[in-house]
KENU-353000 format. One record per residue: residue number from 1; residue in three letters; z, y, x of N, C-alpha, C in turn. Coordinates in Angstrom, 3 decimals. Each point is the difference from the previous one (the first is absolute). Example, Ala and Ser with C-alpha at 12.3 -4.5 7.8 and 13.67 -1.06 7.14 Angstrom:
REC	pos	code	n.pz	n.py	n.px	ca.pz	ca.py	ca.px	c.pz	c.py	c.px
REC	1	Ala	7.800	-5.690	13.190	0.000	1.190	-0.890	0.000	1.200	0.900 $
REC	2	Ser	-0.720	1.050	-0.350	0.060	1.190	0.820	0.730	1.090	-0.770 $
This chain:
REC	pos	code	n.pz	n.py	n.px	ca.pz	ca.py	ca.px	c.pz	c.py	c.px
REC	1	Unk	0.000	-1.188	0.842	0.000	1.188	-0.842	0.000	1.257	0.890 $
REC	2	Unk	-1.027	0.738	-0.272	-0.087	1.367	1.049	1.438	1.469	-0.582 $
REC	3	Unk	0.738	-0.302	0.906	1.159	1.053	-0.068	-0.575	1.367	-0.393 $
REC	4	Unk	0.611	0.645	-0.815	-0.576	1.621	-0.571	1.235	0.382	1.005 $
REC	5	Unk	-0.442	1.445	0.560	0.284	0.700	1.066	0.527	1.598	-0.705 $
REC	6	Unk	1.082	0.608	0.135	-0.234	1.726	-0.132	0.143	0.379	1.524 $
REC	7	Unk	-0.867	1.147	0.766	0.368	0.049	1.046	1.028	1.552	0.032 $
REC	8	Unk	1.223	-0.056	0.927	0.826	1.401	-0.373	-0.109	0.514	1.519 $
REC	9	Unk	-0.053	1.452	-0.147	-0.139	0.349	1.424	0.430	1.332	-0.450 $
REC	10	Unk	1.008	0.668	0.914	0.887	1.015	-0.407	0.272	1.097	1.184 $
REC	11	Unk	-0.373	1.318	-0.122	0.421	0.879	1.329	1.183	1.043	-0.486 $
REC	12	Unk	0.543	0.315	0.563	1.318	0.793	0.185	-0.417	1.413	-0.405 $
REC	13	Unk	-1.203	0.752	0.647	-0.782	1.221	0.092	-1.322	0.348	-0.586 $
REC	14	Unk	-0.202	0.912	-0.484	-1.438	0.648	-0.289	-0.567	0.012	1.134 $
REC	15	Unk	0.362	0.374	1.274	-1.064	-0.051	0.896	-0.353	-1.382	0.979 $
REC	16	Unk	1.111	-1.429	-0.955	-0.636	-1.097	0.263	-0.980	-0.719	-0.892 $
REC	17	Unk	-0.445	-0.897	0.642	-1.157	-0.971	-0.626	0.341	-1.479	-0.685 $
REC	18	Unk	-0.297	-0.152	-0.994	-0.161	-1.545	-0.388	-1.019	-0.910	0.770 $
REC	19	Unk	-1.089	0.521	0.348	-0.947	-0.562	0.441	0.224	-1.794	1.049 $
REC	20	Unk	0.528	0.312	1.014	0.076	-0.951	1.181	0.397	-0.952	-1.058 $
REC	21	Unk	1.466	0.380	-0.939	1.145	-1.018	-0.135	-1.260	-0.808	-1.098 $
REC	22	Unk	-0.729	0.727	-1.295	-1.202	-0.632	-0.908	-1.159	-0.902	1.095 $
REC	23	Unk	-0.326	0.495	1.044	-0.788	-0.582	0.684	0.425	-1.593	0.230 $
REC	24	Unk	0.760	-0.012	0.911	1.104	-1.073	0.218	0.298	-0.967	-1.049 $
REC	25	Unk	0.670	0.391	-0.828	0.088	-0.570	-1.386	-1.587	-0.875	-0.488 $
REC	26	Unk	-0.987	1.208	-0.105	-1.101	-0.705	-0.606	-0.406	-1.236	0.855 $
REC	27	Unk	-0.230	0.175	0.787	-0.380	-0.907	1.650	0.659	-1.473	-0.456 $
REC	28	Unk	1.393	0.239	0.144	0.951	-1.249	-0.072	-0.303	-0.832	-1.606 $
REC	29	Unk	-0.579	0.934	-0.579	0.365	-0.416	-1.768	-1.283	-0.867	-0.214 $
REC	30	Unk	-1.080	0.460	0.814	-1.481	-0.526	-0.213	0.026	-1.205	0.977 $
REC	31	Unk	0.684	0.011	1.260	0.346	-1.339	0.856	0.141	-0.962	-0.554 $
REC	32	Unk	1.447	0.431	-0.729	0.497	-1.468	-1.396	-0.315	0.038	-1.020 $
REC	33	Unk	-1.222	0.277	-0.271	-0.727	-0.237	-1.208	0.578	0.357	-1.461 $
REC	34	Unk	0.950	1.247	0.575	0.456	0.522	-1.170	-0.457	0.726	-1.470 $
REC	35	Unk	0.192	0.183	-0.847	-1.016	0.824	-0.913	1.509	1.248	-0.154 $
REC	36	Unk	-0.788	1.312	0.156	0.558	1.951	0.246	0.153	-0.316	-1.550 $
REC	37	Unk	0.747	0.383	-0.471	0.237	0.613	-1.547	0.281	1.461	0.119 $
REC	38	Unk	0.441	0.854	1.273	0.436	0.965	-0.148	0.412	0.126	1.500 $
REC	39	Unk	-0.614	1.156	0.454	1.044	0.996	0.908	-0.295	1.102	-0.120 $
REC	40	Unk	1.821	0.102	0.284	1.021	1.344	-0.174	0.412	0.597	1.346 $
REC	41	Unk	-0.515	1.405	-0.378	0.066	0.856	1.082	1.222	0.912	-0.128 $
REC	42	Unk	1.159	0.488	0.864	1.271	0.567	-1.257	0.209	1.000	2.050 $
REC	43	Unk	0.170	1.131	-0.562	0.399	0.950	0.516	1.580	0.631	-0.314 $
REC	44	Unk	0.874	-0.975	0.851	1.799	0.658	-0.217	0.889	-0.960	0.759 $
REC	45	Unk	0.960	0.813	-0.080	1.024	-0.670	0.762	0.470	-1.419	-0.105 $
REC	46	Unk	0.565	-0.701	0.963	0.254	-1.191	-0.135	1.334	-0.415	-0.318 $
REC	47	Unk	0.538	0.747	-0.189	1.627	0.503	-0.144	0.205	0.125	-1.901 $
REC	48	Unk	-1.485	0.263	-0.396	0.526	0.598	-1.186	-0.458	-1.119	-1.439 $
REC	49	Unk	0.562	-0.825	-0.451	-0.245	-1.014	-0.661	-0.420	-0.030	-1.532 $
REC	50	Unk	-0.314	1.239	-0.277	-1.092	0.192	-1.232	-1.037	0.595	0.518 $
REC	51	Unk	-0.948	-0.826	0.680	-1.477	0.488	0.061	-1.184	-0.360	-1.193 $
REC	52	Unk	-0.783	0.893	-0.280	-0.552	-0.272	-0.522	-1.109	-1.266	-0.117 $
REC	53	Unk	-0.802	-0.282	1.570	-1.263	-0.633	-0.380	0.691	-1.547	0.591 $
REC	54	Unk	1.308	-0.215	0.268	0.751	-1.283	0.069	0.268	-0.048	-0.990 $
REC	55	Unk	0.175	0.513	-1.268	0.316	-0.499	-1.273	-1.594	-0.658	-0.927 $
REC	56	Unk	-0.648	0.522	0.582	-1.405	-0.499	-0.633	0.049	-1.580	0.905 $
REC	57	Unk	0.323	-0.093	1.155	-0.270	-1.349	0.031	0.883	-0.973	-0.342 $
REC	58	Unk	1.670	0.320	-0.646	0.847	-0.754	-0.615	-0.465	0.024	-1.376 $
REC	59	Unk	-0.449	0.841	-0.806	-0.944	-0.303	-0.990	-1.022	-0.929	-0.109 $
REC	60	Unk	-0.546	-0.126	1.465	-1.473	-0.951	0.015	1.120	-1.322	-0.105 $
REC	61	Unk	1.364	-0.151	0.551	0.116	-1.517	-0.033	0.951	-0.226	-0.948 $
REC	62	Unk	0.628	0.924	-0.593	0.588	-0.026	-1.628	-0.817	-0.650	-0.681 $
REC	63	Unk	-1.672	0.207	0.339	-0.812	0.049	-1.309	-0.261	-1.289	0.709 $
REC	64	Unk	0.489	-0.968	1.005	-0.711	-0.909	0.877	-1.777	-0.297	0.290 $
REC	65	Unk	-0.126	1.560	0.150	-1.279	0.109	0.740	-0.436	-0.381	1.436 $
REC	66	Unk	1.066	-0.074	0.848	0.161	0.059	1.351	0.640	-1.440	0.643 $
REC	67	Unk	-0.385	-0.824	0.861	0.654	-0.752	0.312	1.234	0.175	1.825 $
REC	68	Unk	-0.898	1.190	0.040	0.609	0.564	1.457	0.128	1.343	0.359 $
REC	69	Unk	0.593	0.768	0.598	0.260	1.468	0.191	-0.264	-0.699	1.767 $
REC	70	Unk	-1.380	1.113	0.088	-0.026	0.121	2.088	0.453	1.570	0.144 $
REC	71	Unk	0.590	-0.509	1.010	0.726	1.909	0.745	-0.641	-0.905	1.437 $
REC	72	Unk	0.109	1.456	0.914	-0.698	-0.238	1.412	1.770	-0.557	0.624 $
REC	73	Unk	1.277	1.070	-0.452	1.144	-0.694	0.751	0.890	0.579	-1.332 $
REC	74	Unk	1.152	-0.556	0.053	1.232	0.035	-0.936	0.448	0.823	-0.463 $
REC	75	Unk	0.353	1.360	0.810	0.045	1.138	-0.010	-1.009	0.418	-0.692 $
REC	76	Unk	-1.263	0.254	-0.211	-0.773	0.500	-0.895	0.371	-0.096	-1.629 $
REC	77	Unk	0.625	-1.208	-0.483	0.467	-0.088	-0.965	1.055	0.303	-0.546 $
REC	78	Unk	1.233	0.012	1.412	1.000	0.792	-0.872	0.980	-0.035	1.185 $
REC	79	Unk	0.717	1.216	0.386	1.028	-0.128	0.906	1.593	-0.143	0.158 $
REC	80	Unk	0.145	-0.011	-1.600	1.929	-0.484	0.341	-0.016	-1.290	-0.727 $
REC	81	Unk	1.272	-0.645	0.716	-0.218	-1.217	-0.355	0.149	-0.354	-1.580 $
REC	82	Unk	0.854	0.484	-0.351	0.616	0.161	-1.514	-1.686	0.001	-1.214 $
REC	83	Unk	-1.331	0.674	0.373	-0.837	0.538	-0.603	-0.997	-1.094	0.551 $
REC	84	Unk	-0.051	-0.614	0.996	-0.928	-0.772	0.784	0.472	-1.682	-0.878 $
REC	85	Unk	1.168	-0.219	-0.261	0.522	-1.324	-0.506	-0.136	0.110	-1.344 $
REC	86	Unk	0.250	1.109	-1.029	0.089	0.120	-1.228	-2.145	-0.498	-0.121 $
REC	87	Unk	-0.710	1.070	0.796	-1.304	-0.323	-0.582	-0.218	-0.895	-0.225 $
REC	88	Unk	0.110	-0.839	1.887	-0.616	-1.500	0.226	0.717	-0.790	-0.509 $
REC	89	Unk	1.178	-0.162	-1.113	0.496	-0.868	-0.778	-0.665	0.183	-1.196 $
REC	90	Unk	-0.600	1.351	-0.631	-0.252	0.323	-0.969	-1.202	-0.980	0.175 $
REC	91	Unk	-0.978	0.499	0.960	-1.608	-1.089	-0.034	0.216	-1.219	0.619 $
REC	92	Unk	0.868	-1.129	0.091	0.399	-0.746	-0.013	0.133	-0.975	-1.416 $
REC	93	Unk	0.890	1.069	-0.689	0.156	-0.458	-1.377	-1.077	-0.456	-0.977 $
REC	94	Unk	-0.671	0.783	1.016	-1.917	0.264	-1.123	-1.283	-1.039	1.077 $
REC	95	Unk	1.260	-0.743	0.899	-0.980	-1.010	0.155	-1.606	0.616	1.125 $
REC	96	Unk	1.344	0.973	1.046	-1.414	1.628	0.519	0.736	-0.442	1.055 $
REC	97	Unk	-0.835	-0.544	1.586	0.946	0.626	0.979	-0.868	1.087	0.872 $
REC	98	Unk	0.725	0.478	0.945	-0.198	1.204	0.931	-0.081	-0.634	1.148 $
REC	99	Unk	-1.346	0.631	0.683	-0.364	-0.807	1.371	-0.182	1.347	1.352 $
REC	100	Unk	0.981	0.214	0.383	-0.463	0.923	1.189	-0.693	-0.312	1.120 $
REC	101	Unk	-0.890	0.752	0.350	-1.473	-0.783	0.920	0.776	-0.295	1.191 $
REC	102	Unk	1.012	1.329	1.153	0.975	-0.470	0.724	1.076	-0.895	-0.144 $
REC	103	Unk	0.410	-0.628	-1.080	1.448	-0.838	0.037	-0.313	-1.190	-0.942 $
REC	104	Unk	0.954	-0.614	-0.259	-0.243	-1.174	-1.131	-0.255	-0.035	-1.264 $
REC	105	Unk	-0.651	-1.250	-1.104	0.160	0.200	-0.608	1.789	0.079	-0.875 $
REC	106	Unk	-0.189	0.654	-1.109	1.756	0.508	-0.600	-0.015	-1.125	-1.020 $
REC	107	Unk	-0.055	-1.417	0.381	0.567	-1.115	-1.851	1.484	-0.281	-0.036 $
REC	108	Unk	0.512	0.763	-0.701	1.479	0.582	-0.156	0.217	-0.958	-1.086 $
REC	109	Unk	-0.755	-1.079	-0.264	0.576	-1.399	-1.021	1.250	-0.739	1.176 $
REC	110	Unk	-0.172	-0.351	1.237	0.238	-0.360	1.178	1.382	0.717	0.125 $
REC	111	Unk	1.140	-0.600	1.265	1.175	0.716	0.435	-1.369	0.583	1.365 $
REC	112	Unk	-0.282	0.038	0.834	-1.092	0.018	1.126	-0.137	1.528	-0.535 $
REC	113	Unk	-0.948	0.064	-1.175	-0.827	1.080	-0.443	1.148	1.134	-0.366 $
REC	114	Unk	0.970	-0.448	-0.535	0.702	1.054	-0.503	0.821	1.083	1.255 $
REC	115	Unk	0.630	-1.213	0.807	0.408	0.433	1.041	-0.727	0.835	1.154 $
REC	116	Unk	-1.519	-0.276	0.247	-1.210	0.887	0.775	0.303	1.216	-1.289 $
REC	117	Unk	-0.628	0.065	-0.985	-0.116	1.033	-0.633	1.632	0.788	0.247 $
REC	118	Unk	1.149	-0.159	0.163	0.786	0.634	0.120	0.400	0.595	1.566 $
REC	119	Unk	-0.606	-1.118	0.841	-0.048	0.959	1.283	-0.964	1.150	-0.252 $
REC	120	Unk	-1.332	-0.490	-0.137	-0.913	0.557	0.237	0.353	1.624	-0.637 $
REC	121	Unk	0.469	-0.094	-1.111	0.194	1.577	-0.937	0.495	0.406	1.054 $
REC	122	Unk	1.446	-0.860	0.161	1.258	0.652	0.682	-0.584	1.258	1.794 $
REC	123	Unk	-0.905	-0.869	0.490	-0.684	0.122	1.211	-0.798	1.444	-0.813 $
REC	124	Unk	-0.791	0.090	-0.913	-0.621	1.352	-0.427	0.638	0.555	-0.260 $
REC	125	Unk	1.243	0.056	-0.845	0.734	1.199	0.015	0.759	0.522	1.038 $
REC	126	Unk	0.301	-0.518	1.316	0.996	0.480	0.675	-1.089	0.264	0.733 $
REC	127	Unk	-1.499	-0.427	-0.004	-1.237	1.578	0.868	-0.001	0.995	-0.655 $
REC	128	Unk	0.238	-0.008	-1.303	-0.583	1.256	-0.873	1.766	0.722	0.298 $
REC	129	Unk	1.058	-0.587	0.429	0.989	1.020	0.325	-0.115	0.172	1.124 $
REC	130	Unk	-0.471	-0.576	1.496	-0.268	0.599	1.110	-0.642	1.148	0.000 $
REC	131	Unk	-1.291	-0.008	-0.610	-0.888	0.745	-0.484	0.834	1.433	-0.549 $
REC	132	Unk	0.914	-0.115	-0.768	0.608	1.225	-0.638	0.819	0.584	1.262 $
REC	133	Unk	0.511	-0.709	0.461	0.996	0.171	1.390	-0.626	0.566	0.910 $
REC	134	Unk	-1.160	-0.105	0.384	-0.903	0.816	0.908	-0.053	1.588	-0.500 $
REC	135	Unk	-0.730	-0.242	-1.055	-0.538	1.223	-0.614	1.458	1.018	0.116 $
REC	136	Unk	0.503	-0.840	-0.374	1.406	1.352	-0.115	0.565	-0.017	1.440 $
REC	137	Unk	-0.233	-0.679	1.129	0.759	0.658	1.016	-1.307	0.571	0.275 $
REC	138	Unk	-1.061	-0.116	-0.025	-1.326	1.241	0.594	0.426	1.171	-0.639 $
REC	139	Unk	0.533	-0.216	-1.050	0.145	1.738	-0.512	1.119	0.592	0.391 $
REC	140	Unk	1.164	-0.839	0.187	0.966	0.667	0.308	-0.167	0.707	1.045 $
REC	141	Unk	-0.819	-1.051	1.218	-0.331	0.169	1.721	-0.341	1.305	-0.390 $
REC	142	Unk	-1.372	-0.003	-0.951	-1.298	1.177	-0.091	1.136	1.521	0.185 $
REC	143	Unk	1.135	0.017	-1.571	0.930	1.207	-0.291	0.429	-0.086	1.440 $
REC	144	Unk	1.297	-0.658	0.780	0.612	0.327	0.777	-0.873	1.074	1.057 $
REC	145	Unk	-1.101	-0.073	0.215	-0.922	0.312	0.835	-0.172	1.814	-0.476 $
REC	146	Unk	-0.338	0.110	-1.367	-0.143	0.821	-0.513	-1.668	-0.164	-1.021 $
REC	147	Unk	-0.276	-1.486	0.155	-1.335	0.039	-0.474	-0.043	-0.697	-1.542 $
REC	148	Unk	-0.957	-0.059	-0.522	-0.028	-0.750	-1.176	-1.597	-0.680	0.109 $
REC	149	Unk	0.012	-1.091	-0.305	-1.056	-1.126	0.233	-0.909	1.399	1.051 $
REC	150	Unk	0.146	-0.024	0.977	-0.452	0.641	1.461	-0.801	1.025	-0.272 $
REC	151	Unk	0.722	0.788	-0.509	0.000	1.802	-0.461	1.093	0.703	0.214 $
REC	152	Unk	0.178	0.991	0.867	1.215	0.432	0.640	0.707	0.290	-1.499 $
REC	153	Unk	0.894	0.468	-0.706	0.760	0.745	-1.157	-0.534	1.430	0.347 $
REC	154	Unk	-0.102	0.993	-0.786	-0.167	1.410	0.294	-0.772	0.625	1.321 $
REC	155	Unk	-1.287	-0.974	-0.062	-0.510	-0.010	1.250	-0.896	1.571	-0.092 $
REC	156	Unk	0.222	1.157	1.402	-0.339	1.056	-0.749	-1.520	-0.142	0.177 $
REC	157	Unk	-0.710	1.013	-0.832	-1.564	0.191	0.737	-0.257	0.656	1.498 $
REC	158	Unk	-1.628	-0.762	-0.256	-0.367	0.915	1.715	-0.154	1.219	-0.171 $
REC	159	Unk	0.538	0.535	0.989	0.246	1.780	0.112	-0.592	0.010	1.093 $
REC	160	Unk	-0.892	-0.273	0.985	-0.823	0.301	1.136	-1.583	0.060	-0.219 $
REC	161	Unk	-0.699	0.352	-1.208	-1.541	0.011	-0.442	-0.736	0.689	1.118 $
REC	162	Unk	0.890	0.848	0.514	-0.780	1.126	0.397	-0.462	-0.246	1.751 $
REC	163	Unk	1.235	-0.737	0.299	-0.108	-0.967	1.509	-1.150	-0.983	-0.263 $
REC	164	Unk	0.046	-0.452	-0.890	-1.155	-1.733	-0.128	-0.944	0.570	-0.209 $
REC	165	Unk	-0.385	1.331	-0.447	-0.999	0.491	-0.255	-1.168	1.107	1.928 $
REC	166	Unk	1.564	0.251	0.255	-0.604	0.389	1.477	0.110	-1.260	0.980 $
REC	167	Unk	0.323	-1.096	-0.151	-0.316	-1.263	0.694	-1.557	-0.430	0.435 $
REC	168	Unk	0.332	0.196	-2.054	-1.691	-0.418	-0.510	-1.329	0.694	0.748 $
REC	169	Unk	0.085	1.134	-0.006	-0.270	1.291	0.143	-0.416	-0.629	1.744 $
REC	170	Unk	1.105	-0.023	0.828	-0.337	-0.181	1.368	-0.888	-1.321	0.577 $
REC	171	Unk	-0.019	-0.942	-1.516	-1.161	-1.024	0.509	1.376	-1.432	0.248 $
REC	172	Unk	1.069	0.445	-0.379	0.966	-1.839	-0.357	-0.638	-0.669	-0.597 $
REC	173	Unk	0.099	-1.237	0.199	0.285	-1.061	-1.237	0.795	-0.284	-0.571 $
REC	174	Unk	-0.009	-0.586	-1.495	1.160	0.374	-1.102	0.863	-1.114	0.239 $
REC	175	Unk	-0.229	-0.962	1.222	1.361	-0.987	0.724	0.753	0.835	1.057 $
REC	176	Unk	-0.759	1.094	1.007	0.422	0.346	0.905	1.267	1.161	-0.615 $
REC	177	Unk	-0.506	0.657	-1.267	0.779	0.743	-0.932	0.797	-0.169	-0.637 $
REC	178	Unk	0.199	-1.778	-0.379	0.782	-0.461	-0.706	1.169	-0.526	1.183 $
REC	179	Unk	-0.365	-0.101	0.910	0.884	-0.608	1.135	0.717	1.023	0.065 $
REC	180	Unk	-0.200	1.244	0.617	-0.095	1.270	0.987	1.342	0.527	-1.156 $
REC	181	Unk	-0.345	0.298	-1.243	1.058	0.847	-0.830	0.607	-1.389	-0.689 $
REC	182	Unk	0.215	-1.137	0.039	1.145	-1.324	-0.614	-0.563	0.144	-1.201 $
REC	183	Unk	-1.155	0.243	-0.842	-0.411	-0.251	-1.311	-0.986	-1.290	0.016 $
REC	184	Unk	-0.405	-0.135	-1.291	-0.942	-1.508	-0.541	-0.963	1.101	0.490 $
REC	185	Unk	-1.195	-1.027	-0.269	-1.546	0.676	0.425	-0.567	0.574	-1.278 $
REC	186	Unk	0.613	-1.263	-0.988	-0.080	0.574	-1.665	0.495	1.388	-0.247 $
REC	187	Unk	1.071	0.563	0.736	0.336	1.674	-0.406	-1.098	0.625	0.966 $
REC	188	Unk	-0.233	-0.258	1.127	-0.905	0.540	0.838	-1.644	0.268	-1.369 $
REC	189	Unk	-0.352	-1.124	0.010	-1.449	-0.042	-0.940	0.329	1.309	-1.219 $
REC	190	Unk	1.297	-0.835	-0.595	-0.251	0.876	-1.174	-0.214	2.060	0.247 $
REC	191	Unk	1.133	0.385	1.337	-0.309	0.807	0.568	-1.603	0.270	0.230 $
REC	192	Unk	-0.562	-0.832	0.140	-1.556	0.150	1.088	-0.845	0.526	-1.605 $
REC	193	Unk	0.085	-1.091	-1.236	-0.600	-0.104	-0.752	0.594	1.751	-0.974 $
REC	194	Unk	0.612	0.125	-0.040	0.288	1.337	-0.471	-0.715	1.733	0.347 $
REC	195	Unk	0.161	-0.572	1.263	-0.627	1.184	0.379	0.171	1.166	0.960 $
C-alpha cells in the first residue's frame, strides 16, 4: 500500500526560506514511493504551539488523509517537549506517524519509541533554551558596552562634512578618508554623494 505523505517544513523568519527543507522532503518522498497529499510551508516560531499551517496537517490526519507527517529534523515541528509529545501522540492516535529525514522513525505504540520521542523533544528544547541564553547574554554584552544589536546608543552624527569634503577635493580615496578621520566609508560616500 503506497503511504500518503504531508510534507511540513517550517522557518523561524520572513527573511528565511522553506525551499531546501520542501526540496529535501520532496527528494526523500519520491525515493519511497510515497504519494504528497500536501505540503505546508508555515512561517513562525517554533516555540509557539498554535501555528497555523501545522493545524492543516492535523486536520489532514483527523480526517485520516495522511499516513505520515515528513519534517527535514524534529525541531521543525515543534520545540518544547510538552507540545512535541501532545502532537505526536495526537497522530499516533489517528494511526499518523512522524518521520524526521535526520533521526528516527517516532512509533510511540513501543516503550523504544516513546522513550526516543521523549529524549529527542527533551534534546530540542534545551537547544531552543541555549538558543535563548545566547541571545540574551549578546545583548546584555551588546548594553554593557554601550551598544544595542551593534549600534552605539545615542550615537552622535558626523559633524566633519566639510573635512571629507576637502579630502575629496585633494584627490583621497573614500578608504584613505575613512581610515584618516575613524569613520565608515558609508559616511564618507554619503558625504561625497551630497555634494
Amino acid at each position: 500500500m503506497v503511504q500518503r505523505v504531508a510534507l511540513y517544513a517550517r522557518v523561524s523568519t520572513a527573511d528565511q526560506s522553506c525551499e531546501r527543507q520542501v526540496a529535501e522532503l520532496t527528494a526523500y518522498a519520491e525515493r519511497s514511493d510515497f504519494e504528497i497529499v500536501a505540503v505546508v510551508k508555515e512561517t513562525a516560531s517554533g516555540a509557539k504551539n498554535d501555528r497555523a499551517e501545522r493545524k492543516l496537517v492535523m486536520d489532514l490526519a483527523r480526517k485520516r488523509q495522511i499516513d505520515l507527517v515528513l519534517v527535514s529534523e524534529l525541531s521543525r515541528w515543534g520545540r518544547s517537549t510538552a507540545d512535541l509529545r501532545t502532537t505526536i501522540e495526537d497522530l499516533a492516535a489517528r494511526q499518523v506517524a512522524i518521520r524526521a529525514l535526520n533521526g528516527p522513525d517516532l512509533d510511540i505504540s513501543t516503550a523504544q519509541g516513546k522513550l526516543m520521542l521523549n529524549l529527542l523533544a527533551a534534546i530540542s528544547e534545551f537547544e531552543r533554551d541555549l538558543l535563548q541564553e545566547r541571545i540574551k547574554s549578546g545583548i546584555a554584552h551588546a548594553r554593557s558596552k554601550g551598544t544595542k544589536s551593534g549600534r552605539a546608543i545615542g550615537r552622535p552624527g558626523f559633524d566633519r562634512p566639510e573635512r571629507v569634503k576637502r579630502l575629496l577635493a585633494d584627490g583621497r580615496s573614500v578608504r584613505t578618508i575613512a581610515t584618516q578621520l575613524g569613520i565608515s566609508k558609508t559616511t564618507v560616500m554619503k558625504v561625497k554623494t551630497a555634494g
